[in-house]
MARNU-113016 format. One record per residue (C-alpha): residue in three letters; z negated, x negated, y negated; residue number from 0. Coordinates in Angstrom, 1 decimal. Example, Ala and Ser with C-alpha at 12.3 -4.5 7.8 and 13.67 -1.06 7.14 Angstrom:
2
 lomi     zz     xx     yy guza
  ALA   -7.8  -12.3    4.5    0
  SER   -7.1  -13.7    1.1    1
END
This chain:
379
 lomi     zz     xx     yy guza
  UNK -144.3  154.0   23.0    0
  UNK -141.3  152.0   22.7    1
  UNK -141.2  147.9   22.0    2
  UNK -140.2  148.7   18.8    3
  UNK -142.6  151.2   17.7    4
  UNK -145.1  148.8   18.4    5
  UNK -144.1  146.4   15.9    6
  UNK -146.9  145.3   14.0    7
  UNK -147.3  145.9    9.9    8
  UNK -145.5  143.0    8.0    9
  UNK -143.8  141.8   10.9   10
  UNK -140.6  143.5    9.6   11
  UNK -138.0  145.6   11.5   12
  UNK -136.9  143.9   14.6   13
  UNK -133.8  141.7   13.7   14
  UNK -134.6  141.7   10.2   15
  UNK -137.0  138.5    8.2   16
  UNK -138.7  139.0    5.4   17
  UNK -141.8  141.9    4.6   18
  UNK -141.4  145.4    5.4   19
  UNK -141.0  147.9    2.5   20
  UNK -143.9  148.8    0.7   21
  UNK -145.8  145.9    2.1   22
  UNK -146.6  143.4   -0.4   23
  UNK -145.6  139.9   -0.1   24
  UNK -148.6  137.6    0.6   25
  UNK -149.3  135.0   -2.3   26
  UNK -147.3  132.4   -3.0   27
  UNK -143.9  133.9   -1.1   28
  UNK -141.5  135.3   -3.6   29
  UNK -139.4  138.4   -3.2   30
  UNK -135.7  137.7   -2.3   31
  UNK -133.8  136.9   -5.8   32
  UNK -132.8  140.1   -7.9   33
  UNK -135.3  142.3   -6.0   34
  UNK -137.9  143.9   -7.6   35
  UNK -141.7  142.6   -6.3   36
  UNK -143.6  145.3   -5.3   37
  UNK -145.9  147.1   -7.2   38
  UNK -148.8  145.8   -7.7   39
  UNK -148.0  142.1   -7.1   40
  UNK -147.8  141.3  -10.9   41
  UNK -144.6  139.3  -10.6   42
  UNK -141.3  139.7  -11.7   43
  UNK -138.3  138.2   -9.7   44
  UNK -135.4  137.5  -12.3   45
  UNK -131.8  138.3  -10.7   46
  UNK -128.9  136.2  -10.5   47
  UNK -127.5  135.6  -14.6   48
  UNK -124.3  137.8  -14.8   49
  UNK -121.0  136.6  -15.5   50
  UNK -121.1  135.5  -19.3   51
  UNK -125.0  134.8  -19.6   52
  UNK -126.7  131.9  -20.3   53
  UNK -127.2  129.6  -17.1   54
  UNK -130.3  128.1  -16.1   55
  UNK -131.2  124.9  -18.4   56
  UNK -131.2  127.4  -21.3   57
  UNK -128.4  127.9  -24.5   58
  UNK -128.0  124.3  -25.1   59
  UNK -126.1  123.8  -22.1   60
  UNK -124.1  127.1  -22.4   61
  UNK -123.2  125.8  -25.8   62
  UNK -122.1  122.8  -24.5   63
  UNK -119.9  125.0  -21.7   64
  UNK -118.7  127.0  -23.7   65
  UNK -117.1  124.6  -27.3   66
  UNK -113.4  124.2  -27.5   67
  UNK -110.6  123.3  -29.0   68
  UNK -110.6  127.1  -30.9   69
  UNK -114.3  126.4  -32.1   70
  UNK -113.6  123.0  -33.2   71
  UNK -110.5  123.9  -35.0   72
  UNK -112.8  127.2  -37.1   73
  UNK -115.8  124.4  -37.9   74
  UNK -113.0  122.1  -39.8   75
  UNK -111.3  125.2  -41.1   76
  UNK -114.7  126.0  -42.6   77
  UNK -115.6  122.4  -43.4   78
  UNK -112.0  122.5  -45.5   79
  UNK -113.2  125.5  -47.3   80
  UNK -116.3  124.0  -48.4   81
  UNK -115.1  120.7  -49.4   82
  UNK -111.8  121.8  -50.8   83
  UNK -112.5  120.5  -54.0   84
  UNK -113.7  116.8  -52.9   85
  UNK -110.4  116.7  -50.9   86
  UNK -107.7  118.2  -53.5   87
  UNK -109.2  115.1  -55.3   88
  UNK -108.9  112.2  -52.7   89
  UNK -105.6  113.4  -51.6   90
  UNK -104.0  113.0  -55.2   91
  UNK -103.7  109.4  -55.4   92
  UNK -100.2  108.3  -55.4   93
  UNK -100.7  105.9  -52.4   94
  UNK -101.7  108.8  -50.5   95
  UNK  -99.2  111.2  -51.6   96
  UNK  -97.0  108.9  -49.8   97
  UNK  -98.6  108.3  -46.8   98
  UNK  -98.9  112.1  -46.3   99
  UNK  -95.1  112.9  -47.3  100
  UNK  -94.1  110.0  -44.7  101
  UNK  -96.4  111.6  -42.0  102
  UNK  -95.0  114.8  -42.4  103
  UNK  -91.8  114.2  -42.7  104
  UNK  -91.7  112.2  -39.4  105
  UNK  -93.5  115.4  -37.7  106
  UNK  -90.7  118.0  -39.0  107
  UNK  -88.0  115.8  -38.3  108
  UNK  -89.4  114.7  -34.3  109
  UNK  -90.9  118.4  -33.5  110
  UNK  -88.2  120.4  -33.0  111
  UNK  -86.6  117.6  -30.5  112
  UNK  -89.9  117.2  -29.2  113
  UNK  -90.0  121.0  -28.5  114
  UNK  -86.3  120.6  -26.8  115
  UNK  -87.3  118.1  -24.6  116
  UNK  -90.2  119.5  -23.6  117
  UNK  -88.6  123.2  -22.6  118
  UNK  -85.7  120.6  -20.5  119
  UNK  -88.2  118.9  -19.0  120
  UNK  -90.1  122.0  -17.8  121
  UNK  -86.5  123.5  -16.8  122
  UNK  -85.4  120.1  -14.8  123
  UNK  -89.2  120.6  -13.0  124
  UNK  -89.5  124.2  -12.1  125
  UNK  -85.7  125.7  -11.6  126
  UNK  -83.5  122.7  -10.8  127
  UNK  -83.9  121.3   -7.3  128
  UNK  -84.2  117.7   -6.2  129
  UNK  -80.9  118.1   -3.8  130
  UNK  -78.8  118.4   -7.4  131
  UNK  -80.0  114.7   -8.4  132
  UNK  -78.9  113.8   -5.4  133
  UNK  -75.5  114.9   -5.8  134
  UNK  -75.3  114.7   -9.4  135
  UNK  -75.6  110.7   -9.2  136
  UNK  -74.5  108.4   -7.4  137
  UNK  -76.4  107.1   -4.1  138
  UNK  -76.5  103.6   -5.4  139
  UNK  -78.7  102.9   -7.9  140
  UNK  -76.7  100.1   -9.8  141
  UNK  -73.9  103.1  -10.5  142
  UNK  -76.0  105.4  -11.4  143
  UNK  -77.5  103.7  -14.4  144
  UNK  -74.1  103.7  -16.5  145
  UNK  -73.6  108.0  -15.3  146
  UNK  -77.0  108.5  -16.4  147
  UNK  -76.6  106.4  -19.9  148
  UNK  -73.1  108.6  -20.4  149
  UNK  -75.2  111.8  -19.7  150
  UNK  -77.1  111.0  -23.0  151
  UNK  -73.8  112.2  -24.8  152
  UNK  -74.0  116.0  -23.4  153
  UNK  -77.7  116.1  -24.8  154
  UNK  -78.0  116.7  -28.8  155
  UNK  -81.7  114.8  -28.8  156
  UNK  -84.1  112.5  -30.4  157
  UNK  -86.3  109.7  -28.7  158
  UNK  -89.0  112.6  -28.8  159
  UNK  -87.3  114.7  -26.5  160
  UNK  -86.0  112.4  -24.0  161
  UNK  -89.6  110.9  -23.2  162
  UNK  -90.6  114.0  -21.2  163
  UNK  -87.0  114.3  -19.7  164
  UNK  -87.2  110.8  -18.2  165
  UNK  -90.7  111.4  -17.0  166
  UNK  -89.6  114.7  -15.6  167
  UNK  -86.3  113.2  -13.9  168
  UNK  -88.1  110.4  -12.3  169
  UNK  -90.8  113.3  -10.8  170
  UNK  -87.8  115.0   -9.5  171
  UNK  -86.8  111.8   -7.3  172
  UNK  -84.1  110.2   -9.9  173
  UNK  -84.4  106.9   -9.5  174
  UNK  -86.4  104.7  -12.4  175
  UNK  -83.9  102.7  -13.6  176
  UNK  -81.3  105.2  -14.0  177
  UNK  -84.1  107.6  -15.6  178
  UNK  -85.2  105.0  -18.3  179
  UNK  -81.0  104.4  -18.8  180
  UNK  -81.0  108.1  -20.3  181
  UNK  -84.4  108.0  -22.0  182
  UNK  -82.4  104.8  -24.6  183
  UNK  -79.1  106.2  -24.4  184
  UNK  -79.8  110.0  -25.4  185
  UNK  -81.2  109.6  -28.7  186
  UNK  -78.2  107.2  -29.7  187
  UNK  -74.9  108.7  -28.3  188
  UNK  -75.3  112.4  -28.6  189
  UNK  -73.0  114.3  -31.3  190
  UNK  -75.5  114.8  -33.8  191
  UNK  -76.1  111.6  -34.1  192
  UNK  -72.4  110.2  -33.9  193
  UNK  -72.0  112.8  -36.5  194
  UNK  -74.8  111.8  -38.9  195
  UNK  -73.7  108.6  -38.5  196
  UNK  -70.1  109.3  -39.7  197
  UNK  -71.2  111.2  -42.8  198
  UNK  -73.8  108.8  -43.6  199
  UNK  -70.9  105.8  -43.8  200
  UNK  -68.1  107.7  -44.8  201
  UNK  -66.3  104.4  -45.6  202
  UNK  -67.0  102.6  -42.6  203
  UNK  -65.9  104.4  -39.7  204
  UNK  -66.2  101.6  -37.2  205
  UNK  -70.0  101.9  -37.4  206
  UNK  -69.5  105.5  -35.5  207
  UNK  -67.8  103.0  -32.7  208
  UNK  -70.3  100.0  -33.2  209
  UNK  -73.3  102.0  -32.6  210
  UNK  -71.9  104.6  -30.0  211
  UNK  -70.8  101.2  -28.0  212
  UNK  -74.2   98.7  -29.1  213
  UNK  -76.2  101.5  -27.4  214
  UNK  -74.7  102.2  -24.3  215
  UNK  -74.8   98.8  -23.7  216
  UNK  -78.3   98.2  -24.1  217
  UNK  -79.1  101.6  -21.7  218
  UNK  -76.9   99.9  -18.8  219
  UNK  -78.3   96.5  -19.6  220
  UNK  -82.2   98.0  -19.4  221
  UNK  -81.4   99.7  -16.6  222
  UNK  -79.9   96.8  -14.4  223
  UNK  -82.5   94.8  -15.1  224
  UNK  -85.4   97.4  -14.7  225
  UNK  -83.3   97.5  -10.8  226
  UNK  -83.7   93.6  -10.7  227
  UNK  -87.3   92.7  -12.6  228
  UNK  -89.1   96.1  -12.7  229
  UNK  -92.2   96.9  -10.0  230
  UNK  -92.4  101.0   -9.5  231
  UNK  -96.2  100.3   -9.7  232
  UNK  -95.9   99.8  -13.7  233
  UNK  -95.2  103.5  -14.0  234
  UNK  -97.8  105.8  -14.3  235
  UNK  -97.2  109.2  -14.8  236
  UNK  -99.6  111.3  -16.4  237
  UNK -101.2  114.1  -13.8  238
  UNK  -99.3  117.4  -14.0  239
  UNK -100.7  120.4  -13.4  240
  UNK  -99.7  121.1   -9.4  241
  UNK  -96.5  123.7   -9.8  242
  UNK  -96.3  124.6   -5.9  243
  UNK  -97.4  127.7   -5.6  244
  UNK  -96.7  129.2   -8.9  245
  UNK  -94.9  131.8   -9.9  246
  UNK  -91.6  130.0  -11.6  247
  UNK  -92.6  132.1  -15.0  248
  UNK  -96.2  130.4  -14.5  249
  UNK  -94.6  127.1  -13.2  250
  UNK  -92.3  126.9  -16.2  251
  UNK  -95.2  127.4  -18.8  252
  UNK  -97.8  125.7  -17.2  253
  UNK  -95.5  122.5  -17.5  254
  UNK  -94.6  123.6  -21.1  255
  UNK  -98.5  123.5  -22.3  256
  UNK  -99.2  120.2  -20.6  257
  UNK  -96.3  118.2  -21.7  258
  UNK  -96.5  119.8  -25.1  259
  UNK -100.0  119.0  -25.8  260
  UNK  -99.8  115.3  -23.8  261
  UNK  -96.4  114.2  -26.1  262
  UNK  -97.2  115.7  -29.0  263
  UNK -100.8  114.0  -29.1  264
  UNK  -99.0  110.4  -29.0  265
  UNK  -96.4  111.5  -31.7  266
  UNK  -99.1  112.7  -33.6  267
  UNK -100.5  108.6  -33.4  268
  UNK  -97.0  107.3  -33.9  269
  UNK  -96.3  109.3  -37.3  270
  UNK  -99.6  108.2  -38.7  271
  UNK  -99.3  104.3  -38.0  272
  UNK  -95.3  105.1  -39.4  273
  UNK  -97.1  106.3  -42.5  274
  UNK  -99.1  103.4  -42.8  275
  UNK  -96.7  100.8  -42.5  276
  UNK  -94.4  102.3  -45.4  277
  UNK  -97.1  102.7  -47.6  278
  UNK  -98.5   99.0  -46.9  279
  UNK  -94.9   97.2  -46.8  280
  UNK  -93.9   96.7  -50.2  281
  UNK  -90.3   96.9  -50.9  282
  UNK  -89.5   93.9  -52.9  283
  UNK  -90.4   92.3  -49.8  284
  UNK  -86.6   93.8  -48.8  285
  UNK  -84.7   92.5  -51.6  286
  UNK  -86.2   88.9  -50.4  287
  UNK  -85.1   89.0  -46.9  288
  UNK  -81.6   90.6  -47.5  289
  UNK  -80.6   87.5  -49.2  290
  UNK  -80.7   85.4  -45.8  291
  UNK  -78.3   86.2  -42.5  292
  UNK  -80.8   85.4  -39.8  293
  UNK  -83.8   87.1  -41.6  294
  UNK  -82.1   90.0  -42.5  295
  UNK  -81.3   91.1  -39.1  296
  UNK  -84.8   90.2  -38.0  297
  UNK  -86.3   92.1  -41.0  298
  UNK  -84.3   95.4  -39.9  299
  UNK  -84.9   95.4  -37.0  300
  UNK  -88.6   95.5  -37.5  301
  UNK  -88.4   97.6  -40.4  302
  UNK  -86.6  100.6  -37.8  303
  UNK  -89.8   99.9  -35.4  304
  UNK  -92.3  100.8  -38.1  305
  UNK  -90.3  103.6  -40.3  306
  UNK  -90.0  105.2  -37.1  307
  UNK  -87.2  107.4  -38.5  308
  UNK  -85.8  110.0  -36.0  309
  UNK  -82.2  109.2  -34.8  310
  UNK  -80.3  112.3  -36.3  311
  UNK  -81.6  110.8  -39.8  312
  UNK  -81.6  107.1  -39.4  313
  UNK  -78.4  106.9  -40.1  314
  UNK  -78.9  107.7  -44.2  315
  UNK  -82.3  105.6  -44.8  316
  UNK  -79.4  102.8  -43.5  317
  UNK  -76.9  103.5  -45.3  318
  UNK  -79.1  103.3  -48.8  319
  UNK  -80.0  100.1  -47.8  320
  UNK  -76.9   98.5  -49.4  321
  UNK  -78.2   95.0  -50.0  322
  UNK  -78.1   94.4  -46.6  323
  UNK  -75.0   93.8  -44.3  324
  UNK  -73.6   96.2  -42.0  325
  UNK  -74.3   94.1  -39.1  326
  UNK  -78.0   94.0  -40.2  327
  UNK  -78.0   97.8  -40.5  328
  UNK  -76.5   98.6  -37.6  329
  UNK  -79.3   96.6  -35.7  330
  UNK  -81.5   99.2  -37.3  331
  UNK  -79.9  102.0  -36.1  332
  UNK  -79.5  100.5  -32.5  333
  UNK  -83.2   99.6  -32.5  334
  UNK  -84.5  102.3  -34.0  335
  UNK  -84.1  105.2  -31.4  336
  UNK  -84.8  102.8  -28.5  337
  UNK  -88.0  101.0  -30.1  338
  UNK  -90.4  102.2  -32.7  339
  UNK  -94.1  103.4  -33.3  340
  UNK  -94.0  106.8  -32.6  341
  UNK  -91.8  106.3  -29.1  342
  UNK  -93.6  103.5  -27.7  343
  UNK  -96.5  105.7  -28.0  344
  UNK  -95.4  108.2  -26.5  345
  UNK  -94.1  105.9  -23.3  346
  UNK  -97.8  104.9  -23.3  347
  UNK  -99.0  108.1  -23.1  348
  UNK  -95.7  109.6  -20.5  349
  UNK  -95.7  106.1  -18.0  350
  UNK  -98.4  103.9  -19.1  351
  UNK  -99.5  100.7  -20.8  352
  UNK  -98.7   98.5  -18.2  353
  UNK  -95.4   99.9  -18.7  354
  UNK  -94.7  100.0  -22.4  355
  UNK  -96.0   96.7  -22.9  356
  UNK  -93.2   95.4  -20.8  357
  UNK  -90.3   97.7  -21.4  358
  UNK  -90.4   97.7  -25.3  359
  UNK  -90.5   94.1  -26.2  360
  UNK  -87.8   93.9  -23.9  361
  UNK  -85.7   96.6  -24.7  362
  UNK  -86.5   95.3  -28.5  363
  UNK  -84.6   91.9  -27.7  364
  UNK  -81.5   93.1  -25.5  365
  UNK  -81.4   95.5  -28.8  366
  UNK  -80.9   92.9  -31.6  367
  UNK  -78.7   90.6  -29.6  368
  UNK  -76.0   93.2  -28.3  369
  UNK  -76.1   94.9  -31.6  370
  UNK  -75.2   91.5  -33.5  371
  UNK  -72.8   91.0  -30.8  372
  UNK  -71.2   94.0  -31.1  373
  UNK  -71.1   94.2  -35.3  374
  UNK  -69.6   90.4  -35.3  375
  UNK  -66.7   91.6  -33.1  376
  UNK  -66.2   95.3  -34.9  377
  UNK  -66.7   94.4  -38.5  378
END
């Protein structure tokens, strides 16, 4: 008799652990997971929970797996349902009427640009290469602020859109200060806005020239001094979704998603503090401060930070405001695509606080002081 025939019961089969079949496990030792115990033995040895069922710790935490945005958004469709009457009610007060027009009007009117900029972005990240920046723009970063700033003219654009351009640009290696030249000068100098502007003052046609030239101005300016004053550590872009590797179909939408959902959460937060200024500004307040030089370029100026207007429309909330001077109103439309709610929001959310707090204030000042400049030498 061989070695191996002598192997004693419950030893196992040489090279193997465990009990032999048919031999019952001794007390205390459990069968290997998902194997039946032997007969006999009065246990049961549960298997491995299949893809789907609930994990061990029991439904509450395979709830809490499970809950997202889809669930969350049925439970306040359902909660609308059953309180529809309650809200129909609270939302028919004048004062809110108002704050809900302003809040939607602001997201139809920033959306589609939003949208634009967003499909760009994801264009300039998955099918241009970075050796085109570098032969696009100059090597010197002091010339190309003033190409990037004309570039804003070949791109019909809001402030929405050219957030997540600029943030894609300076992921494709484009240098900061030329990146954040395009990001003021876009939303100002394109043809739909020159446009909009032109009908909007149909008898003042230097407007068309003193905003075109106020904003250039204050892109190059921004720019120059972003080279001279601005640390690299101040910007910090949001993590994207790693693209190497992807397909450039899944690349392209996978950029898409992110920077849809990331921008359009901080727009969302710009449009409602919009809303709330206009309804808690009261407009004789206006009438006041049009009466005085100084104050009325101050006032407008502010005023485009809170309406938050987009840029293609600016142009007719300005020209209705006829008690004011066209120097005062073109501040408001030189301010108003570079600095207001809904944008600086957004350059929180696309390069961060550090960031914003710095470069809006900033950008705010070089704003109202080149665009005085420029409407006391053109009108």
């Amino acid at each position: 008799m061989t070695s191996a025939d002598q192997a004693t019961p419950g030893s196992g089969a040489p090279g193997t652990t465990g009990q032999a079949a048919g031999v019952d496990a001794p007390a205390g030792v459990d069968a290997p997971a998902g194997v039946d115990a032997p007969a006999g033995s009065g246990r049961t040895v549960p298997a491995p929970a299949a893809a789907g069922e609930s994990p061990a710790g029991g439904p509450g935490r395979w709830l809490r797996g499970r809950i997202g945005s889809v669930e969350v958004l049925a439970a306040l469709l359902v909660l609308l349902v059953a309180f529809r009457e309650p809200i129909a009610t609270a939302i028919s007060a004048p004062r809110l009427q108002t704050w809900t027009t302003v809040f939607v009007s602001v997201m139809v009117q920033a959306m589609p640009f939003l949208v634009f900029g967003v499909l760009l972005s994801a264009v300039i990240a998955v099918f241009v290469p970075r050796s085109f920046w570098a032969r696009a723009l100059p090597r010197h970063p002091a010339l190309a602020v003033p190409v990037a700033s004309a570039a804003g003219v070949v791109l019909p654009g809001c402030e929405c859109g050219s957030v997540p351009i600029a943030g894609s640009l300076i992921r494709r290696g484009v240098t900061p200060a030329a990146a954040l030249a395009f990001l003021l000068a876009a939303p100002a100098i394109n043809p739909i806005v020159l446009t909009a502007t032109a009908v909007a003052f149909p008898a003042n046609p230097e407007m068309v020239l003193g905003r075109g030239l106020a904003s250039l101005v204050v892109a190059m300016i921004m720019g120059w001094l972003w080279l001279r004053l601005g640390r690299t550590d101040w910007i910090r872009l949001p993590h994207r979704p790693d693209l190497d590797g992807l397909g450039r179909g899944a690349a392209f939408w996978s950029a898409v998603r992110h920077d849809v959902v990331h921008a359009g959460g901080f727009l969302v937060l710009g449009a409602m503090a919009a809303a709330s200024i206009n309804v808690l500004v009261p407009e004789r307040w206006l009438q006041t401060l049009a009466d005085d030089p100084v104050l009325s370029v101050l006032a407008l100026a502010v005023l485009a930070v809170l309406l938050s207007i987009c840029s293609e429309a600016d142009a007719f909330v300005a020209a209705s405001l006829s008690q004011f001077s066209l120097t005062s109103r073109l501040v408001f439309l030189v301010v108003g695509p570079m600095v207001d709610l809904k944008l600086v929001s957004m350059q929180v959310g696309a390069f961060g606080r550090r960031f914003a707090s710095r470069f809006a204030p900033a950008t705010f000042v070089v704003a109202v002081l080149v665009a005085v400049g420029v409407g006391t030498v053109v009108f």
